[in-house]
C-alpha positions as CSV (number, residue, x, y, z in Angstrom):
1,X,66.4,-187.7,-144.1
2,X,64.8,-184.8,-145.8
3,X,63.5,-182.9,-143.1
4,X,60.1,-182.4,-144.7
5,X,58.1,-184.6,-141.9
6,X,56.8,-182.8,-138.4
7,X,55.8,-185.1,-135.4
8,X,55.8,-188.9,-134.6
9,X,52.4,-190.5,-134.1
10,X,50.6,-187.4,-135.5
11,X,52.7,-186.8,-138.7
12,X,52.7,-183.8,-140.9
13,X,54.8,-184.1,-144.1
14,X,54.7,-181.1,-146.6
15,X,55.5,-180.6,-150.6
16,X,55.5,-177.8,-152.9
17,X,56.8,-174.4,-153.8
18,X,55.9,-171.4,-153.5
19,X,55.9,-170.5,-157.7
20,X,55.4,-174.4,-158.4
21,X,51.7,-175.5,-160.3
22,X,50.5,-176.5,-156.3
23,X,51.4,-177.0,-152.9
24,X,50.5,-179.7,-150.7
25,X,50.8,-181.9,-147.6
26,X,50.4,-185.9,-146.3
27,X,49.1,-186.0,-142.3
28,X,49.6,-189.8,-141.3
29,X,48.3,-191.3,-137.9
30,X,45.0,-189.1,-138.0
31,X,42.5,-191.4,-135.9
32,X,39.7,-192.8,-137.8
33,X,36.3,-191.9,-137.5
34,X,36.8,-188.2,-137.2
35,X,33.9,-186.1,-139.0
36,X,35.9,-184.2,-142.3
37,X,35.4,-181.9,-145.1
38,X,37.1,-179.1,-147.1
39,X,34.7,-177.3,-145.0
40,X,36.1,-178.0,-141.8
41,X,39.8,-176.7,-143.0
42,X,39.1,-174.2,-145.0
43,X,37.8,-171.2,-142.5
44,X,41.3,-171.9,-141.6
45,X,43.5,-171.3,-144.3
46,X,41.2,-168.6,-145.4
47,X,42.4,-166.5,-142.1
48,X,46.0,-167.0,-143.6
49,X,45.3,-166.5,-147.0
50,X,47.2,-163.7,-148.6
51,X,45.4,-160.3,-150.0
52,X,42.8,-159.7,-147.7
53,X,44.1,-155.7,-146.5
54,X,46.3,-153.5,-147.5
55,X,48.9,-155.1,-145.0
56,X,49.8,-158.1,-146.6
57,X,51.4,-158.7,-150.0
58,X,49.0,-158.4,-152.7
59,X,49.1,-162.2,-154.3
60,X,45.9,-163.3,-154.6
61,X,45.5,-166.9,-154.3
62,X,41.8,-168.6,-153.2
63,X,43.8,-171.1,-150.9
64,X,40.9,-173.9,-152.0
65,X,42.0,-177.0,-150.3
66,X,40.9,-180.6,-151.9
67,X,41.0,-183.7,-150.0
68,X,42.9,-186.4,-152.2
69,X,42.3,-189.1,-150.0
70,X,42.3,-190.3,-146.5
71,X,38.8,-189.5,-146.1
72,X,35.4,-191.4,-147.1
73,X,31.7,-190.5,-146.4
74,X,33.0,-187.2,-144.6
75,X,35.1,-189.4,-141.8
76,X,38.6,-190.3,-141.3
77,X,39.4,-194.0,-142.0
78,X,42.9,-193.6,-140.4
79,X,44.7,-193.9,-143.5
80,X,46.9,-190.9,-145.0
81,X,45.1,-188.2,-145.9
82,X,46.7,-186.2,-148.5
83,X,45.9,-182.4,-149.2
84,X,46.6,-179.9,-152.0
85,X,46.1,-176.3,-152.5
86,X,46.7,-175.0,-155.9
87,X,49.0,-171.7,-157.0
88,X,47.2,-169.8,-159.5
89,X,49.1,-166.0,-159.1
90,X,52.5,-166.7,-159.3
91,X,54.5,-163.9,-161.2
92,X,57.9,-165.8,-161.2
93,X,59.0,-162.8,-163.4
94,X,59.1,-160.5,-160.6
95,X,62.6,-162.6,-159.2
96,X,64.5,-162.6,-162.5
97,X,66.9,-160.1,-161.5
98,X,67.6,-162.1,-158.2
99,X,68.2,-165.4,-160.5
100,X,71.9,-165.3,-159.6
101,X,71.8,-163.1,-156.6
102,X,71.5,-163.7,-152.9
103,X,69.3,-161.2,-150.8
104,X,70.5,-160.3,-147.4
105,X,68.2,-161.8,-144.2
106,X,66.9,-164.2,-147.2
107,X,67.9,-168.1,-147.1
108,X,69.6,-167.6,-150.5
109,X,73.1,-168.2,-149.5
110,X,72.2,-170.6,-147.0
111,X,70.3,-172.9,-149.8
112,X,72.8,-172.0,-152.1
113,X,75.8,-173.1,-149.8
114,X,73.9,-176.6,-149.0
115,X,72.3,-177.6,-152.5
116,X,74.2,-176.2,-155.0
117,X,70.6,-175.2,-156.8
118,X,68.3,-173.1,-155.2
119,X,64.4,-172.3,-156.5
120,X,64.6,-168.5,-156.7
121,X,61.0,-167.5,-157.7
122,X,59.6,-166.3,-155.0
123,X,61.7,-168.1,-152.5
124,X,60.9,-171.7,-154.0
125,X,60.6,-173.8,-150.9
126,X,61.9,-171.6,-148.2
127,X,59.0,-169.5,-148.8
128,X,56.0,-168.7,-146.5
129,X,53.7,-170.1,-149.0
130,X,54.3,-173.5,-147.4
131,X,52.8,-172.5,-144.3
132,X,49.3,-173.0,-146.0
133,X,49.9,-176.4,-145.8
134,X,50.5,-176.3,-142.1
135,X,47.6,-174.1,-141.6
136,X,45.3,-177.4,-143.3
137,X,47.5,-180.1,-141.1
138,X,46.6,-178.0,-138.3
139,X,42.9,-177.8,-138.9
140,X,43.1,-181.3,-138.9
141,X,44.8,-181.7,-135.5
142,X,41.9,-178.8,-134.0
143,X,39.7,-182.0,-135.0
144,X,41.5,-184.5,-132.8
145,X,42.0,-181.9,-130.2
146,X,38.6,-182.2,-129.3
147,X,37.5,-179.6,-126.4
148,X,40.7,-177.6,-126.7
149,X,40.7,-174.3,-127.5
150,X,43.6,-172.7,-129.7
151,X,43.8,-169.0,-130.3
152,X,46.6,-166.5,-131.3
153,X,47.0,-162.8,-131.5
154,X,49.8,-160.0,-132.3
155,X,51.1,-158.8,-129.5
156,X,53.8,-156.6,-130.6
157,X,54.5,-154.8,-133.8
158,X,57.9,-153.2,-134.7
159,X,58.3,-151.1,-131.2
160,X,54.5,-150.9,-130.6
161,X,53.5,-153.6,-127.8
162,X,50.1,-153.8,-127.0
163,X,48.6,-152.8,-123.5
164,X,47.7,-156.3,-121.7
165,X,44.9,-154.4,-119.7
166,X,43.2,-153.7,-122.8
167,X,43.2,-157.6,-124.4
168,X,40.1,-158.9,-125.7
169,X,39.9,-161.9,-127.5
170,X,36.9,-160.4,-129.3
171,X,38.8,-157.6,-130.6
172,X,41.2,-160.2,-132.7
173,X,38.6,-160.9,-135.3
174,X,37.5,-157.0,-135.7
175,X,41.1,-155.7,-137.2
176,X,43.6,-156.6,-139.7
177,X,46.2,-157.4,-137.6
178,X,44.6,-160.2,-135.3
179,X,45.4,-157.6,-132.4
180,X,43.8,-157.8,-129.1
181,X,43.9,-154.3,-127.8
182,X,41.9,-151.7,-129.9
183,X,43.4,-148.7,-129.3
184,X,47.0,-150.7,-130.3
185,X,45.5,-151.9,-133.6
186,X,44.7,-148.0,-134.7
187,X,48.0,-147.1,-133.8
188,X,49.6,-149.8,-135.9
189,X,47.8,-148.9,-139.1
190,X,49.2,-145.8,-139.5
191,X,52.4,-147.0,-138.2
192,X,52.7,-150.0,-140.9
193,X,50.8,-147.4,-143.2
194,X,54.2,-145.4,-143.5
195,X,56.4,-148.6,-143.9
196,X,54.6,-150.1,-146.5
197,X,54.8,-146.6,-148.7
198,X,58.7,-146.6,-147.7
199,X,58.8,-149.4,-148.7
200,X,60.1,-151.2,-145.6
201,X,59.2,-154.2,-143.2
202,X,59.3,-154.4,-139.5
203,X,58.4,-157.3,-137.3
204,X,56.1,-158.6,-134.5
205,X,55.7,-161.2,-131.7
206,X,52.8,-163.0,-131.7
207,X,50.9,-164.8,-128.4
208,X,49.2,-168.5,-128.7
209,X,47.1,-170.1,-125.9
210,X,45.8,-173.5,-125.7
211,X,43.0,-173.9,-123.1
212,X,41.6,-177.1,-122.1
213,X,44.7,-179.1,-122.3
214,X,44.4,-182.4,-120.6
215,X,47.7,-182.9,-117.9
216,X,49.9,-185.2,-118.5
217,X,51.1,-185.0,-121.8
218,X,55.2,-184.5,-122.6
219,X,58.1,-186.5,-121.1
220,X,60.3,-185.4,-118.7
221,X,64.3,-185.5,-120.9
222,X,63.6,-185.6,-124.6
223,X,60.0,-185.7,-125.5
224,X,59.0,-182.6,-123.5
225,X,56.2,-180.6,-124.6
226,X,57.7,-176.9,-124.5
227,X,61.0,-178.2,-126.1
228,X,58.9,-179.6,-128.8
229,X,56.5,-176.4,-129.2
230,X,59.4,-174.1,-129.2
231,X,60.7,-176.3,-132.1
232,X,57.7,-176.1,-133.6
233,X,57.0,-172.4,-133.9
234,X,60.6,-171.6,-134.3
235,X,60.2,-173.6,-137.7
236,X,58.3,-171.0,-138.7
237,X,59.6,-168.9,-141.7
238,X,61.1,-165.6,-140.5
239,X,60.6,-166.6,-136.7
240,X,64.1,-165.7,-134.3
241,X,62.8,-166.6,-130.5
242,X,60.2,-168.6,-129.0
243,X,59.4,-168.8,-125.4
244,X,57.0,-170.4,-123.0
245,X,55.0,-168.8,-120.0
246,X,57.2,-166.0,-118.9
247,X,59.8,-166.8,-121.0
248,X,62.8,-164.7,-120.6
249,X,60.6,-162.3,-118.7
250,X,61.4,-165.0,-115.9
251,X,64.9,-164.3,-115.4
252,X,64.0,-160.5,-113.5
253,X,61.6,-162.5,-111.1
254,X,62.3,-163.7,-107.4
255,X,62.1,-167.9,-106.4
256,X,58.6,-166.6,-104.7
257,X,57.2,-164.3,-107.8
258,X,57.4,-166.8,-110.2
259,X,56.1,-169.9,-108.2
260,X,53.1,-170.7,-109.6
261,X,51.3,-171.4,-106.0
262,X,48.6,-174.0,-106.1
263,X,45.6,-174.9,-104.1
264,X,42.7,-177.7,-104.0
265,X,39.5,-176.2,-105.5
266,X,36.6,-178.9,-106.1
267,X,38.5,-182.3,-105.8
268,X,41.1,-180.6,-108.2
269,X,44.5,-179.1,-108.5
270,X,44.0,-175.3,-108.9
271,X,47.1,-172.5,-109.7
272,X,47.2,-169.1,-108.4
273,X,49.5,-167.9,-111.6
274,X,50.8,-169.1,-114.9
275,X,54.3,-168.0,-114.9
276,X,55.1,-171.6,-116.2
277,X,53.0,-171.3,-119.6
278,X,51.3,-174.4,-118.7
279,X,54.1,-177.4,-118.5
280,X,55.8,-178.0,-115.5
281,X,59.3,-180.5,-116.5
282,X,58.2,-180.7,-119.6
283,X,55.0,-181.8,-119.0
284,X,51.3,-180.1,-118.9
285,X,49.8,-179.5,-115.8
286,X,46.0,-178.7,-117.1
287,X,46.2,-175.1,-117.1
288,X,46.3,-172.8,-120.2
289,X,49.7,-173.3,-122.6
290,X,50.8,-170.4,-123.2
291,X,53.7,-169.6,-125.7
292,X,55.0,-166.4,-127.3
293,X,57.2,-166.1,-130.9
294,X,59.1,-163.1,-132.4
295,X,59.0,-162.8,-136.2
296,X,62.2,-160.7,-137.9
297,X,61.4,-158.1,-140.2
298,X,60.6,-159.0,-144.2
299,X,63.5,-159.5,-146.1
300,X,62.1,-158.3,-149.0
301,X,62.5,-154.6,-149.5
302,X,62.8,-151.8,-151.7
303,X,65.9,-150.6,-150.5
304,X,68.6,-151.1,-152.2
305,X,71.2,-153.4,-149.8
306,X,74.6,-154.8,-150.6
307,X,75.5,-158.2,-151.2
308,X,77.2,-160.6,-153.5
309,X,75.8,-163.5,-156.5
310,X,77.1,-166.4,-157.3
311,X,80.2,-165.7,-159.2
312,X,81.4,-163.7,-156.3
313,X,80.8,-160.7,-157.0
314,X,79.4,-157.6,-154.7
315,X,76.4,-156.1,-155.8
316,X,73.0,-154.0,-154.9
317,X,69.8,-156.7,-154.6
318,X,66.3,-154.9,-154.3
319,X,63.5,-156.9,-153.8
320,X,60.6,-156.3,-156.2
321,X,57.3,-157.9,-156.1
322,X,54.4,-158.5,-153.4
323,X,55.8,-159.2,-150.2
324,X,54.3,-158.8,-146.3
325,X,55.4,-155.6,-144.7
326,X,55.2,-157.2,-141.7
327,X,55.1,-161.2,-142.2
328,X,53.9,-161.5,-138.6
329,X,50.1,-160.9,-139.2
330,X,50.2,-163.7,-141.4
331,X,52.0,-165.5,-139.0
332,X,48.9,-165.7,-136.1
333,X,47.3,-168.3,-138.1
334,X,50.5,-170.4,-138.6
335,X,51.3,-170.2,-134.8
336,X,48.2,-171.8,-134.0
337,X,48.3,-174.6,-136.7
338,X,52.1,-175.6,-135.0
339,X,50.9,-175.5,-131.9
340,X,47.9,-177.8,-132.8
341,X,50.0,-180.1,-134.6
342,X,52.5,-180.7,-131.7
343,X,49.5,-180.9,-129.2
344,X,47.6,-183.5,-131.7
345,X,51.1,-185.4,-131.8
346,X,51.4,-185.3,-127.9
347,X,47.8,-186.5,-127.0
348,X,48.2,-189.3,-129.1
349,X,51.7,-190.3,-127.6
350,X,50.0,-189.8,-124.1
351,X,47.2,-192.0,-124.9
352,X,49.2,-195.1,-126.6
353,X,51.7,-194.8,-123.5
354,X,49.0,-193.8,-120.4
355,X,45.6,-194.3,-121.8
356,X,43.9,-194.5,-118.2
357,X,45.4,-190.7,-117.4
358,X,43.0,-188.4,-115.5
359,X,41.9,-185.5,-117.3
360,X,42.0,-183.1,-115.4
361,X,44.5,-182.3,-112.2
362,X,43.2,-184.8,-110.1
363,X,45.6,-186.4,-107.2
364,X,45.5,-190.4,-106.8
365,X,44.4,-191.4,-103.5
366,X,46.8,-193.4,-101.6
């Protein structure tokens, strides 16, 4: 196997380089009969798309998606519908003098190590660039998500959390860094101000939430929902961590602070807390889903660090070119996309195996 395919009913397979002529993507198992454009996709990958503020790398590429197929008379037909976004600002030259040399915290060495060959412009297939493409799968599983509600936001940049009193969805769409708290998002422009002059990176953690989520869907041992989300955003370039609900948070809370306690509330199952992200045993319980990953600093910086190239030899790499100071922002978008993907892929397994399922947390009657 190549390892280029995500999920099993809802299937997202991927192609392309980063400095290649185009990048693109195959989603197979998409339901027919779903209303679909370019329109419906793009909005997406637009939010992603590279060169919008100072704070992301200056490649400018439009990001215009074209629908190869898959599609007729704006709906689904349940076939494959293939995708591709072409690269029009590559400047491979920028990565000559990395040709033969591997860049710490890159995936250099690693490719190098398993293929023997390795794509160095711009990262060739290890790069971010192929996110787009999940970005546009995503947009497709928002479609088949019908009535759920997906959002993400940076949470934490560098040091610099944000103060959860202060959130407001609203305030995500009003900065450049998809930040919920306002008086957070003025503090981080000066403070990524100073690292992009030095030259630097830092990192971030970012926050998606999916609200509407029918129960029911996961399996208890190896198809459970937060195993397969955590897999899912830590697939993400640059991510290090992943967790659900409270996540590691969890471990400094007592058997009766972190019990989510629940109560009847019109015919349904209500919760008094959310300490549990949403899944219960691996399985969704109706309530928001609620999932948190860390993003590592850029790799690519000015400063001059050691390491070695191919013939063995130790040298200085610096990394010219555009790059992200902090490849998190970009990252909000991508979060959401992986965690619509796995949701899409979920539903669809839910519905095949239980397709009488309540939607919403109601108890049978005995």
């Amino acid at each position: 196997m190549s390892h280029n395919s995500f999920g099993r009913l809802f299937r997202l397979t991927t192609w392309g380089e980063s400095h290649g002529p185009a990048i693109g993507c195959v989603i197979d198992g998409c339901p027919p009969r779903i209303a679909l454009t370019e329109a419906d996709i793009q909005p997406w990958l637009d939010l992603r798309r590279p060169g919008q503020s100072r704070f992301t790398t200056q490649r400018q590429e439009p990001d215009a998606v074209r629908i190869l197929s898959g599609v007729f008379e704006g709906m689904t037909t349940g076939t494959p519908i293939a995708m591709v976004i072409d690269n029009v600002d590559q400047r491979s030259r920028d990565y000559g003098e990395i040709a033969t040399r591997m860049r710490p915290g890159h995936a250099d060495l690693a490719y190098e190590l398993k293929y023997g060959i390795r794509d160095y412009r711009g990262g060739g297939r290890s790069s971010a660039r192929e996110t787009a493409m999940r970005v546009a799968g995503g947009a497709i599983a928002r479609k088949v998500l019908a009535g759920v509600r997906i959002r993400g936001a940076l949470v934490q940049m560098g040091p610099h959390a944000i103060d959860r009193a202060r959130w407001d969805w609203a305030e995500v769409e009003r900065n450049p860094f998809f930040c919920p708290d306002p008086e957070a998002a003025a503090q981080w422009e000066g403070y990524l101000g100073a690292i992009r002059k030095a030259g630097s990176s830092c990192g971030a953690v970012i926050e998606v939430v999916a609200e509407g989520v029918v129960p029911g869907l996961g399996a208890p041992i190896y198809g459970k929902l937060d195993a397969d989300i955590a897999a899912a955003l830590m697939g993400i370039n640059a991510v290090k961590g992943v967790e659900i609900g409270d996540g590691f948070g969890a471990a400094a809370l007592s058997g009766e602070a972190n019990a989510d306690e629940m109560h009847m509330a019109e015919g349904a199952v209500a919760f008094g807390s959310n300490h549990a992200g949403g899944i219960l045993g691996g399985i969704s319980t109706g309530q928001p889903i609620v999932a948190r990953f860390a993003v590592k600093p850029t790799s690519s910086i000015l400063t001059p660090r050691a390491s070695v190239d191919r013939d063995g030899h130790d040298v200085e790499v610096m990394t010219k070119g555009r790059h992200d100071p902090c490849v998190g922002i970009r990252a909000v978008p991508v979060g959401e996309a992986m965690l619509a993907l796995v949701l899409a892929d979920h539903l669809l397994r839910h519905r095949a195996q239980n397709p009488d399922a309540p939607t919403r947390a109601t108890l049978p009657r005995n």
